[in-house]
N, C-alpha and C positions, 0 to 999 in steps of 0.2 A: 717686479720692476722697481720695488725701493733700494733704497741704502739703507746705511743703518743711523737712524736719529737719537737728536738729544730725549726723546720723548719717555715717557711710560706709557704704556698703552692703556691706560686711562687719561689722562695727558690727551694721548692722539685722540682717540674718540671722543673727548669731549672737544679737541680743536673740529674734528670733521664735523660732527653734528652742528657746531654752533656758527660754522661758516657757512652750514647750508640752511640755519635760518635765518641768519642775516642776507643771504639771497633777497629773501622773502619781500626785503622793506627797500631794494632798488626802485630806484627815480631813473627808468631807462624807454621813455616814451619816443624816445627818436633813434636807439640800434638796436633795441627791444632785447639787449643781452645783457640780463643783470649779472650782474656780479656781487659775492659776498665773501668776506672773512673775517677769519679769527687771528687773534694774538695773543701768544702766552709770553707774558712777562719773567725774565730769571726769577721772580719775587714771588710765582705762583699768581698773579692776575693776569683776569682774560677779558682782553676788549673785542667786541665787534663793531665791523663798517661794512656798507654798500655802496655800489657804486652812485652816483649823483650826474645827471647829466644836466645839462642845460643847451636853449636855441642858440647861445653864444659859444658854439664848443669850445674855445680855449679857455674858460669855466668850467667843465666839467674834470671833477674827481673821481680817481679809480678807488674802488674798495679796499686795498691795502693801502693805500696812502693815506684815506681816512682813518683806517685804524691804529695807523702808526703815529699820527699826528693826534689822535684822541688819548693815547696811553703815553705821549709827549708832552701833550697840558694838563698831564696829572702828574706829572713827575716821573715817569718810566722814560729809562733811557737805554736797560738792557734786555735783550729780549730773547728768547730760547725759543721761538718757533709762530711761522705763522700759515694756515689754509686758505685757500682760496676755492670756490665754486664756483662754475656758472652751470648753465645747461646744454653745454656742449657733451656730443655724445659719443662720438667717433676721436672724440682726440682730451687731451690731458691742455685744463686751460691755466695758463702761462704768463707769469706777470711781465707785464709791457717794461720796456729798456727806463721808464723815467722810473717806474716802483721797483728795480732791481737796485737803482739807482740811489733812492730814498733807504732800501733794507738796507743795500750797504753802507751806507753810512751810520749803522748802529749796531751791525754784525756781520763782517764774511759769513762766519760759522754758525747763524740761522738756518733750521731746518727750513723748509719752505715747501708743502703737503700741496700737491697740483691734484684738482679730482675729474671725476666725469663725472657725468650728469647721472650714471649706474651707482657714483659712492666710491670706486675702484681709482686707488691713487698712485703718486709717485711719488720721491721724495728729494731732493736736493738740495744742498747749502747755499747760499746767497753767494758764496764764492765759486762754486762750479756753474751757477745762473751767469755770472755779471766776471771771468776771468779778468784779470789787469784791471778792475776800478777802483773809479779814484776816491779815495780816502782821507779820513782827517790826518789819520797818518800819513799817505804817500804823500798829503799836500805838504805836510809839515816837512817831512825827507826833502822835500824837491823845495822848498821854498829857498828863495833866494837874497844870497847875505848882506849884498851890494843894491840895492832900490836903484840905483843910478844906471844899473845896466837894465833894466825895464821900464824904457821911458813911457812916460805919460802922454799923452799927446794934450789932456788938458791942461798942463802945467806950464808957467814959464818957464824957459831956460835962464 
């Protein structure tokens, strides 16, 4: 059920192992579904993140957005692949529309490793995850030449 990734399969196996310990150090006392991943950097660095909940949910971070934002405040900004775990056992778990959202903004063509809770994975690019998103590029394409035909509503006229 894969494709075929940017990976080596050393690569891969150390991306799957190291998103299923990072599992391990989830903050998930209120949906009790932790989550963990990995990120391999073009450069050969690998970060990991878990998910973080908080009583305030529009506070809490998913595991791929922490890792993408932790290999972001190091200075990584290209990225060749990232795993995701939880303990789901029946199905392959699947980054939410806001983390498809965040990859792509630093690669369509990220592999993106989904597992089960057996280790048995799938694999997809961030642009077969997230078709038609919006980019630094599409926004740049579509940006507009004229300011005046996009009024402000807090500006004087």
């Amino acid at each position: 059920m894969s494709h075929k990734t940017n990976c080596s399969k050393e690569e891969e196996a150390l991306l799957l192992e190291k998103c299923q310990e990072a599992k391990r150090h989830s903050y998930s006392p209120y949906s009790h579904f932790p989550v963990g991943a990995a990120l391999l950097t073009k450069q050969g660095k690998l970060y990991t993140g878990c998910n973080v909940e908080n009583a305030a949910s529009p506070a809490c971070a998913c595991a791929e957005r922490i890792t993408i934002v932790k290999a972001v405040s190091e200075g990584h900004k290209e990225f060749k692949a990232i795993a995701i775990s939880s303990n789901l056992s029946d199905s392959f778990i699947s980054p939410c529309g806001g983390c498809r959202q965040v990859m792509a903004e630093f690669s369509l063509d990220m592999t993106v490793y989904m597992t089960k809770a057996d280790g048995s994975f799938l694999t997809r690019t961030v642009d077969e995850l997230l078709p038609f998103a919006f980019t630094p590029v599409r926004m740049k394409e579509n940006r507009l030449d004229d300011a005046s035909t996009c009024p402000n509503p807090g500006r004087d006229s």
